[in-house]
N, C-alpha and C positions, 0 to 999 in steps of 0.2 A: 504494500500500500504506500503510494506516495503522496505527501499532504504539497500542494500547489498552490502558492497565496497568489492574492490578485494579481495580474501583470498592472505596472505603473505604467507602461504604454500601451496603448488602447489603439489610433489609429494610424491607419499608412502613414498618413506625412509624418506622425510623430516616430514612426521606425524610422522613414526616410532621411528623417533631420541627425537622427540621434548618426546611425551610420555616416552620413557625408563629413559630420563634425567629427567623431571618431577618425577615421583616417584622414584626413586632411588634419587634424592633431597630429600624426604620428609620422606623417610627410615633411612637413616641416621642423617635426621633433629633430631629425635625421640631415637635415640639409647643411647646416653648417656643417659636419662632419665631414659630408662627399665633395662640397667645393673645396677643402682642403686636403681631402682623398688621407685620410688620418685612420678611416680603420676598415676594411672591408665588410665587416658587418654592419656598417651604418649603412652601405652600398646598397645590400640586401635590405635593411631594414625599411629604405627609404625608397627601394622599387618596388617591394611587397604592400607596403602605402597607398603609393600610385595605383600597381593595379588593385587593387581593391573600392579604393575609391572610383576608381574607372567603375568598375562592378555594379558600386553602389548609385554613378550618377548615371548609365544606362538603364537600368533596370527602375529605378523610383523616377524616372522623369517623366514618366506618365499623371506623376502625379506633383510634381513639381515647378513650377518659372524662373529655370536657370538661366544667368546671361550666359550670353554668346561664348565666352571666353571657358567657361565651366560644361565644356563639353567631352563626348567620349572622345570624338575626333581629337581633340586638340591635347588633353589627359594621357590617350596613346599613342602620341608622339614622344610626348616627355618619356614618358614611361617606357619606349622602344632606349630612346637614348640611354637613359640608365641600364635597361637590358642587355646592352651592348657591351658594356663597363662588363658589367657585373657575369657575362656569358665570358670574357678572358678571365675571369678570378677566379672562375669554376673551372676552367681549363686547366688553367695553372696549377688549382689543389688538386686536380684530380691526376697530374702527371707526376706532381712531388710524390703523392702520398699512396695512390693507388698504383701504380704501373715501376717509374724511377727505382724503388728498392728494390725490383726483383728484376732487371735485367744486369745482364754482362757489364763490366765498367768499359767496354769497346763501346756499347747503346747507349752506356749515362755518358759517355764521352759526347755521341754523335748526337744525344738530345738537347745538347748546349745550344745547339744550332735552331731549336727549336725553340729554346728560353729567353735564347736573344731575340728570334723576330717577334716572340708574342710581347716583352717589353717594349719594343719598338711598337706595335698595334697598342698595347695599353697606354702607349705616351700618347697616340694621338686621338685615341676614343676620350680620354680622360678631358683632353682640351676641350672638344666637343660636348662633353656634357658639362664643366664649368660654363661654356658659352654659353648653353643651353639656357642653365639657371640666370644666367643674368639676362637673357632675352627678353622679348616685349612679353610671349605669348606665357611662359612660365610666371614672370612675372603680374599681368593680368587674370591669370589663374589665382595667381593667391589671392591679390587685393579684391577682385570681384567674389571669391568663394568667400572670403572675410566678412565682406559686405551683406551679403546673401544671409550669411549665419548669425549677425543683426539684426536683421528684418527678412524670414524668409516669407517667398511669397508661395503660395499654392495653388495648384488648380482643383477641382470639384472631388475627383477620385482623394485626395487628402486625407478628408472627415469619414472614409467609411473604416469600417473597424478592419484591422490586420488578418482578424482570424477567416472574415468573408473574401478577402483577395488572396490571400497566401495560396489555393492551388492553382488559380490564375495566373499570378507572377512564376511561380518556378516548374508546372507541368511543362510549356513551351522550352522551357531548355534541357529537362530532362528526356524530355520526347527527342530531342534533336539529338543529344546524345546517345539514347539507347538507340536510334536510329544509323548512327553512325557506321559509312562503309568501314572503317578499321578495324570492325568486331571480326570481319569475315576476310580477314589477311589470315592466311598457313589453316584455312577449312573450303571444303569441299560439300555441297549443297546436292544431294541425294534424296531421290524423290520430295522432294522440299522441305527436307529435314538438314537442317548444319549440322554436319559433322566435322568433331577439330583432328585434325594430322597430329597423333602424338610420335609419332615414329620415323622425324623429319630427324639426319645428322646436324651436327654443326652447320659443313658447308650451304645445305640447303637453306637453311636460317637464315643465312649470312645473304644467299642472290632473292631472298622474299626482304628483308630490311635493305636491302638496295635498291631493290624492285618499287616497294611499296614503303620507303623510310618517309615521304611525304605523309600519304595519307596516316600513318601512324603514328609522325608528329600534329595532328591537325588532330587525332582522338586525344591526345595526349593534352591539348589544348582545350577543346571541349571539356574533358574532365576537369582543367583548373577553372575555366567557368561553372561550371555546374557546384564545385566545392564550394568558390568564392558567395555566390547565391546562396545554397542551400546553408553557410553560414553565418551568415547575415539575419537567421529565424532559429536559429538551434532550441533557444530557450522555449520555443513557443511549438516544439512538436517531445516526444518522448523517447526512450533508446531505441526504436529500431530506427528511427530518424540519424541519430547521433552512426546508430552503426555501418549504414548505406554513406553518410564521410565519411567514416573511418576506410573503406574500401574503395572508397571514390581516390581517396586521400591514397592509398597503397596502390593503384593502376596507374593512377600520377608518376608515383616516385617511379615505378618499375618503366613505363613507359617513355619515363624522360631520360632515367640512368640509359635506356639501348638507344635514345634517339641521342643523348650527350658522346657516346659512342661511337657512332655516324658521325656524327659533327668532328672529332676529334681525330676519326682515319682522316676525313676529307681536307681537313685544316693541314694536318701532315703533310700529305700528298701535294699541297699548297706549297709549303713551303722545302720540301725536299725537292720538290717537281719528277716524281717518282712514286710508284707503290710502296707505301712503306716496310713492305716485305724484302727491298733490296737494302736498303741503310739500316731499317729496324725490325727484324724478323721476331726476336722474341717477344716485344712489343706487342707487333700483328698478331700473335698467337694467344699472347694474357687477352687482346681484343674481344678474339673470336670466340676464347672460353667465357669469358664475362657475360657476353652478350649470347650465350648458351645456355649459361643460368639463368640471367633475365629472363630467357623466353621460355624456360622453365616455372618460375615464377610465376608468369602474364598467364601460364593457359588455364589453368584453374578457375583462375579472376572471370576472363574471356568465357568458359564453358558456363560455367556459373549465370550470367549475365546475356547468355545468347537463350538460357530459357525461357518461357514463355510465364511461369510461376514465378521466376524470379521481376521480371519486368512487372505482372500484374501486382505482386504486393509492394515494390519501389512506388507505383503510382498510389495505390489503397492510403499507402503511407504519408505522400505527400497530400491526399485526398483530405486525411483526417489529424488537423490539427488540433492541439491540446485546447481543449474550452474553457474560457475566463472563469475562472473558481469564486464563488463569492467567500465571505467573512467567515473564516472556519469549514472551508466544504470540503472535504479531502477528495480527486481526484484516480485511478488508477493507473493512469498515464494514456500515455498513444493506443489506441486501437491496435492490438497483433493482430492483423488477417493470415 
């Protein structure tokens, strides 16, 4: 039995307001740190911000009158630039820490070659997003979002209550996500039934995330919207709510670790202008085991989520949020279908 006191926010706009001002706090919390590029997790801190706030002023602007300047458009731009930064600092730990200690000192020799151009890219992304920040359009972001959060204005959708629009707002992205062609990369569709390839080798793995490393960064993306939304409401659904992120949140990680992967032969190959199998063979191989167990990992997740029971109680769930509790009323939570 779990007791649920009244929610203190009652309607859309008052979620809408409360989110926009939470991360655009937490954006600015972060900024001085990155114009002085002083510590890589303020990097992080300060894109995670961004998009989130992106999230939050896409999705409530239905119900909102934002200026011009406090848009998705103009939000992810900023938030590409920091992306940029902050995709070489993931590169870089991920070569110190993951790969670097376990090749030959011949490959940590020739990886130098590697260390150097990506500091030479970090010097000159890093200048681009100082500019950034002192630009017209970053800077009318803040001062009009500032403004805004003085006197917000609203449109009519505003005043109805959270808990009548909540599967309104997040059915449409979940649909588009379980919809997504990336479910049906390394399966085979028999009599129109999915069935997943578990008895693919390595190398096959490897020409399907070659083949299809697009569309499976693009699921992989879909799931960080659908998280981003889906927690923006956490408090106001019950655990199997909470549990559908948690697994949104693990296809994320898995799905971005093989696409960081991709990214990182491809970058190689950039700067060796060669397959990395000829300057860095052991490398190529930690690559291709990695990205073995990743996709060891993914198909469970994948199977799991190409069912048709799984899909329908995702929705039941988003269907049925938690009900405003009056003075003492103990609740039992979310509805399990």
């Amino acid at each position: 039995m779990k007791l649920v006191t009244e929610p203190t926010i009652k309607t859309l706009g008052d979620y809408a307001y409360q989110a926009l001002q939470k991360h655009f706090k937490k954006t600015l919390k972060w900024e001085k740190s990155v114009k002085k590029d002083e510590d890589p997790e303020a990097l992080h801190q300060m894109r995670v911000g961004m998009r989130r706030l992106r999230t939050a002023v896409s999705r409530f602007d239905l119900a909102l009158n934002l200026p011009k300047p406090v848009s998705d458009k103009n939000i992810g731009k900023i938030a590409r630039r920091l992306g940029n930064l902050r995709d070489l600092d993931v590169l870089k730990e991920t070569l110190t820490t993951r790969y670097q200690p376990y090749l030959s000192s011949k490959e940590q020799e020739s990886l130098q070659t590697a260390f150097n151009a990506l500091a030479k890219q970090r010097e000159d992304t890093l200048s681009k997003v100082q500019a950034t920040l002192k630009d017209e359009p970053y800077k009318s972001l803040k001062d009009e979002l500032a403004e805004w959060l003085e006197k917000p204005d609203y449109q009519s959708l505003a005043s109805l209550p959270i808990q009548q629009v909540l599967p309104d707002l997040l059915l449409p992205e979940v649909s588009s996500f379980l919809l997504h062609p990336g479910w049906l990369v390394g399966t085979q569709v028999i009599d129109s039934q999915v069935k997943i390839r578990t008895n693919w080798k390595a190398e096959k793995i490897e020409q399907q995330l070659t083949a299809k490393g697009s569309t499976i960064h693009s699921l992989r993306k879909q799931a960080k919207r659908v998280r981003y939304q889906m927690e923006l409401f956490t408090e106001l659904y019950g655990e199997s709510y909470a549990a559908y992120i948690a697994e949104v949140n693990s296809m994320q990680d898995i799905l971005g670790a093989m696409q960081d992967g991709v990214v990182l032969d491809e970058w190689l190959v950039d700067v060796f202008k060669s397959e990395i199998h000829t300057h860095l063979p052991g490398l190529a191989t930690l690559l291709t085991e990695h990205r073995y167990k990743l996709w060891q990992q993914w198909q469970p997740l994948q199977e799991r989520y190409l069912k048709p029971e799984t899909k329908h109680s995702f929705h039941l769930t988003i269907l049925h949020p938690l009900e405003p509790a009056s003075d003492g009323e103990q609740e039992t939570g979310n509805r399990e279908q």
